[in-house]
C-alpha positions in Angstrom: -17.9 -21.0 -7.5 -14.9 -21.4 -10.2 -11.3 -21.8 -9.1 -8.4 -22.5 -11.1 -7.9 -26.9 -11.0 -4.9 -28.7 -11.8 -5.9 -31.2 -13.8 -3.6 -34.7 -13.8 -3.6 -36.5 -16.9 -1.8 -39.2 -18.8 0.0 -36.1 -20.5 1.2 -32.9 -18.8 -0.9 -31.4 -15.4 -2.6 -28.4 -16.8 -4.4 -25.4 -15.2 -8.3 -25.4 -16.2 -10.8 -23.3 -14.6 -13.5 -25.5 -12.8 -16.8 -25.0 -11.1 -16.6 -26.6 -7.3 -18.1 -26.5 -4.5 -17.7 -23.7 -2.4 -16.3 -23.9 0.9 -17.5 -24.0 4.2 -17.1 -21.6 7.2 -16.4 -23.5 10.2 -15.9 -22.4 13.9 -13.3 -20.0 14.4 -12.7 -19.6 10.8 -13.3 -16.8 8.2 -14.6 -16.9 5.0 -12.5 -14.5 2.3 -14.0 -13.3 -1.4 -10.6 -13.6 -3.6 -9.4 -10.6 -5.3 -5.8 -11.8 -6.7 -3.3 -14.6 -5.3 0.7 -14.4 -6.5 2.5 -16.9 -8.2 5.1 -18.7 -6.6 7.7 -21.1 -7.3 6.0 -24.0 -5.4 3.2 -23.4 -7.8 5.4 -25.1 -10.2 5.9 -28.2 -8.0 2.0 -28.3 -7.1 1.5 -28.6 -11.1 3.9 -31.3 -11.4 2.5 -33.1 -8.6 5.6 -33.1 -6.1 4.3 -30.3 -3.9 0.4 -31.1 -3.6 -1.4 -29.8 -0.6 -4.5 -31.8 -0.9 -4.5 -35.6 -0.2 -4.7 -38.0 -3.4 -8.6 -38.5 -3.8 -9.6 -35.5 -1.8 -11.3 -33.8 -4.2 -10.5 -31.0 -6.8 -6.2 -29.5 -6.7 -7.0 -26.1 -6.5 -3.6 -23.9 -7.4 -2.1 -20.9 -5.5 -0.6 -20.6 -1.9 -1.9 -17.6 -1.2 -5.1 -14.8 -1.7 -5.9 -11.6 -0.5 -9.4 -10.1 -0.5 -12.5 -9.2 2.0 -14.0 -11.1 4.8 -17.3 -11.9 3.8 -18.5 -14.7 6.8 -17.1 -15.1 9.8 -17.2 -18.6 12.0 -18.4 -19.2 15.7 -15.8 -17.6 18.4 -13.8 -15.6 15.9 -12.9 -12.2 17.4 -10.6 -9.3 15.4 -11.4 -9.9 12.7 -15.1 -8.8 10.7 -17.1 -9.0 8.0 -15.8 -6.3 5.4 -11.9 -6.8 6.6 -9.2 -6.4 3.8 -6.8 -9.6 4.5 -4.0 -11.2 3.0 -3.2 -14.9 4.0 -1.4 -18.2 3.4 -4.4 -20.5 2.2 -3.7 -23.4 0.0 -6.2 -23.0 -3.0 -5.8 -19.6 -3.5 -7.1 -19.0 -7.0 -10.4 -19.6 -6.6 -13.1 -16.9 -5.6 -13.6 -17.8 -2.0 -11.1 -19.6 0.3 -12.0 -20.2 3.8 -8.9 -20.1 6.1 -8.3 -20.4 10.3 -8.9 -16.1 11.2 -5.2 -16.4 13.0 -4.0 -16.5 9.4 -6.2 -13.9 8.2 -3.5 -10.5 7.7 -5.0 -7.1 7.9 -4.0 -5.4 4.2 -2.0 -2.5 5.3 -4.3 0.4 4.2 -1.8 1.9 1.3 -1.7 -1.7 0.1 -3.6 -2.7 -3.1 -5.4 -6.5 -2.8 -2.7 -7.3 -5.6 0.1 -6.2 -3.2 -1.4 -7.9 -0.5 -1.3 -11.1 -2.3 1.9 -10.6 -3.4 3.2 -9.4 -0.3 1.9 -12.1 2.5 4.0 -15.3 1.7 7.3 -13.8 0.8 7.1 -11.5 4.7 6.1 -14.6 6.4 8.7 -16.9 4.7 11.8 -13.9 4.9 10.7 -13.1 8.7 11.1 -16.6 10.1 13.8 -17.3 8.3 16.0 -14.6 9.1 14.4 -13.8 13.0 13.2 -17.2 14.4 15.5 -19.7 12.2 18.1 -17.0 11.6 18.6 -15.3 14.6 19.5 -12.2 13.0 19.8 -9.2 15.5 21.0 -5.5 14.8 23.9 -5.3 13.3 24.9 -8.4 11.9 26.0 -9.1 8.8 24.1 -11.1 6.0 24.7 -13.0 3.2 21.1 -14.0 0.6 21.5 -15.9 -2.2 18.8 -15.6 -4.8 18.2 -12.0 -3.7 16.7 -11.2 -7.1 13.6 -14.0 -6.5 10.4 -11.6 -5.8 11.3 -13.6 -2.0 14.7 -12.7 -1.9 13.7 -8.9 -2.3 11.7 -9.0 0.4 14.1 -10.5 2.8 16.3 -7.6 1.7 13.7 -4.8 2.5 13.2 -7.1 5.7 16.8 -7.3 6.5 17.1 -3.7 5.9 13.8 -3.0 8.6 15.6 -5.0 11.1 18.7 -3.4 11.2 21.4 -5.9 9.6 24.8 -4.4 9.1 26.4 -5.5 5.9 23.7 -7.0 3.5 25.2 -8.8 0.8 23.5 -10.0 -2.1 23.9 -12.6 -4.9 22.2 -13.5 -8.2 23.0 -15.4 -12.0 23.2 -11.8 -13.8 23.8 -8.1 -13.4 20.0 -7.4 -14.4 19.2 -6.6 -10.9 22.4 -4.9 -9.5 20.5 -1.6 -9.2 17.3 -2.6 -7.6 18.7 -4.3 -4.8 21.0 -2.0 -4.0 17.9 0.6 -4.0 16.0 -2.1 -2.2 18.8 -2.1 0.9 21.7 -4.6 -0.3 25.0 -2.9 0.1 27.1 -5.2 -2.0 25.7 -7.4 -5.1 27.5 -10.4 -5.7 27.0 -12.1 -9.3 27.6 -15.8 -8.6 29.8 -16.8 -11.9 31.7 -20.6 -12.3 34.4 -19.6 -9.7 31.6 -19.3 -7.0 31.5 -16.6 -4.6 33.1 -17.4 -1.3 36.3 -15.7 -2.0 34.3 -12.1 -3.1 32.2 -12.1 0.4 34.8 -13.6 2.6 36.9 -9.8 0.6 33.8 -7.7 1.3 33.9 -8.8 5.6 38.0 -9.1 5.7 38.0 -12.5 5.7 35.6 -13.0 9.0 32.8 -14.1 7.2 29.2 -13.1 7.7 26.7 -14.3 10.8 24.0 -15.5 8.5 22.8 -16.9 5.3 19.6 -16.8 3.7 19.5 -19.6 0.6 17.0 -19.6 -1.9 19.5 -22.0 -4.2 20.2 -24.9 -2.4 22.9 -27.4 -3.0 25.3 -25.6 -5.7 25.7 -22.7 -3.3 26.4 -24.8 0.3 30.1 -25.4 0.0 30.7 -22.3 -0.3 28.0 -21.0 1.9 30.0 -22.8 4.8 33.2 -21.4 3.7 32.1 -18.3 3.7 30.6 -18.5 7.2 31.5 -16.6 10.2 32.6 -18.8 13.1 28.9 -19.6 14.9 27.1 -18.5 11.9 23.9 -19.3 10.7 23.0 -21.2 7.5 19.2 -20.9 6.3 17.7 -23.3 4.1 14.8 -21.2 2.5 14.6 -22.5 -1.4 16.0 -24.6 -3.4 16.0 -23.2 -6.9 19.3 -25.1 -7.7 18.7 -28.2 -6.2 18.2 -30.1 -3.3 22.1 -32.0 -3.4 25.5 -30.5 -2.5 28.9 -31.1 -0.8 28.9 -30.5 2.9 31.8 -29.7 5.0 31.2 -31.6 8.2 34.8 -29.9 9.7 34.1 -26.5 8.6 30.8 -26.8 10.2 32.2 -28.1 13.6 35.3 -25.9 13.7 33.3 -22.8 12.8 30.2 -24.2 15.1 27.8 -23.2 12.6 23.8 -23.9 12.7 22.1 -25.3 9.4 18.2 -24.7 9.3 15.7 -25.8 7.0 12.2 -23.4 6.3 9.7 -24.8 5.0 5.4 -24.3 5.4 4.5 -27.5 4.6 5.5 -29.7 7.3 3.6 -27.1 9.8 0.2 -27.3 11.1 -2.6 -24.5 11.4 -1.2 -23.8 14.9 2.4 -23.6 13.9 1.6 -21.2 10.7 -0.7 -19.4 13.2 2.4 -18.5 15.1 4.1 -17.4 12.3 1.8 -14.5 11.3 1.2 -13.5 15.1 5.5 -13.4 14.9 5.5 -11.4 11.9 2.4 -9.2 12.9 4.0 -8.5 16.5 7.4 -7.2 15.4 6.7 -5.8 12.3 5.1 -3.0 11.2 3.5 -3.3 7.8 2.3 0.3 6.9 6.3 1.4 6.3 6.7 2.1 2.5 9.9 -0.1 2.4 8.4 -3.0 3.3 5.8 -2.6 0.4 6.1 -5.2 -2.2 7.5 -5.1 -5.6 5.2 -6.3 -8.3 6.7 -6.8 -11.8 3.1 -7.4 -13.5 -0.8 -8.6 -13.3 -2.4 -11.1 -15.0 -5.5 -11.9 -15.3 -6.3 -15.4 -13.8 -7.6 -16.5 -16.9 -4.1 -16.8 -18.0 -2.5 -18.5 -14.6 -0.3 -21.0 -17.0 1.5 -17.9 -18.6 1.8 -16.5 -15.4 3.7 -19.5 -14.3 5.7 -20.1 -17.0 6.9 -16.4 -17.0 8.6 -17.9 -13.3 10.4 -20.8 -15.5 12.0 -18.5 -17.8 13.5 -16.1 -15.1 12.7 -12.6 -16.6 10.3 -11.0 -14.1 11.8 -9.2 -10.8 9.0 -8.8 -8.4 5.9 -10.6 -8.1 3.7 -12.1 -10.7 -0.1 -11.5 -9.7 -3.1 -13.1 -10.8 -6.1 -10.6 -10.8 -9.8 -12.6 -10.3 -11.7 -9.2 -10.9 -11.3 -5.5 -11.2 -10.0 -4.9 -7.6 -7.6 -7.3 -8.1 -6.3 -6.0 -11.0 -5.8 -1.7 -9.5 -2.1 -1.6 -9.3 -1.8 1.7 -7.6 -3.5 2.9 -4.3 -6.5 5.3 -3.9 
């Protein structure tokens, strides 16, 4: 079968479309025939080798994080899920035309959902839901702060924020470019995070009580004023770090203001732990709502996967970025 390789060189890792082996459906696994996989920001990483999910000498480095397409095999004791199925799931490898993934991890494609939504949909719910539920805490109500909100992930955990009831959502990003969008997509305020920072605009915007939790996509130029502009026992997320991985921490402010920090990540987590992330996100949320549809801002075809990715280096998408592997991959509207 082909997939898309990352090939390391003496110059710089490039994206080259391979012939390998195709994979092997194993008890209580399912077999999936690719139709399009997103493009992600740890994509990047992957191709310059600091974010690789297969072992040094393992074989090929297939890109992508995640596919969506139809069941066609399913492994010994696998029940709910059958031959036919329209999933989504997390699957390193992606962008190749089979994957073969544990079925907990295998999503239903909500019916009004295109496969290109369903790839561009699955890791950004997972990632948004954990963070702002289980790592988060976030309950009815509360008020939210998420920085990066214009990232295709960021929208999503506004639309999630939204779903679950959040009071206040605030939101921050570089420019003005996508003011209008996340206000349509649920923010109620949209910060633009200039030199002087941002503290003093949200700490204005909840009279001065600071809001219960923070979603960061940025990282380490955003955490000192992240804790400043903490409510007392808030809750400080760790998603991304688009900025950086370094900053200035407030040990006082956290203690006086008893705050939580939390890191998210996937990759430290085993099968069983990303199993009960999509059996979290599948029991509480209900997929088929229109708001929680995802936004794409275009589809490629997989042929192209290096433009794809450096359309994320130079910032000017909002939404997804989709790779199409055929036809049914490429329909970008329903029906």
């Amino acid at each position: 079968m082909k997939a898309i390789v990352i090939e390391l060189g003496t110059q710089e890792p490039e994206l080259v479309m391979r012939d390998i082996p195709a994979p092997v459906t194993g008890a209580g696994q399912v077999k999936i025939r690719v139709h399009a996989a997103s493009v992600n920001r740890a994509d990047l990483a992957q191709r310059a080798g600091t974010h690789h999910a297969a072992a040094p000498g393992s074989g090929p480095i297939v890109a992508g994080l995640d596919a969506a397409g139809d069941v066609v095999e399913v492994g010994a004791g696998v029940s709910g899920v059958q031959v036919g199925d329209r999933v989504m799931t997390l699957v390193a490898g992606g962008l190749s035309e089979q994957v073969v993934v544990e079925a907990a991890l295998a999503v239903p494609i909500p019916p009004a959902w295109t496969y290109a939504e369903g790839a561009a949909g699955i890791l950004g719910l997972l990632t948004e839901h954990n963070a702002l539920r289980t790592a988060g805490g976030l309950q009815p109500g509360e008020s939210l702060l998420i920085h990066g909100a214009a990232s295709a992930v960021g929208l999503q955990g506004v639309q999630l924020a939204r779903h679950l009831g959040a009071g206040l959502i605030i939101a921050t990003t570089r420019t003005d470019r996508a003011t209008e969008l996340l206000l349509a997509q649920g923010a109620d305020h949209v910060v633009v995070v200039e030199a002087a920072g941002f503290a003093d605009r949200v700490l204005a915007l909840t009279d001065d009580r600071g809001v219960d939790v923070i979603i960061d996509h940025v990282g380490g130029p955003y955490l000192a004023d992240s804790v400043r502009c903490a409510a007392i026992r808030g809750r400080l997320v760790s998603v991304g770090r688009l900025g950086g991985g370094q900053g200035a921490l407030d040990l006082e402010a956290v203690a006086l203001k008893r705050l939580s920090l939390v890191g998210v990540t996937f990759r430290t987590r085993d099968a069983r732990e990303k199993a009960e992330l999509v059996a979290a996100l599948r029991s509480e949320i209900d997929l088929d709502l229109e708001v929680l549809r995802p936004r794409i801002d275009r589809i490629l075809p997989w042929t192209q996967a290096r433009q794809a990715q450096d359309l994320l280096t130079e910032n000017c998408h909002l939404g997804k970025v989709v790779l199409a592997l055929d036809e049914a991959g490429q329909m970008a509207i329903s029906g």
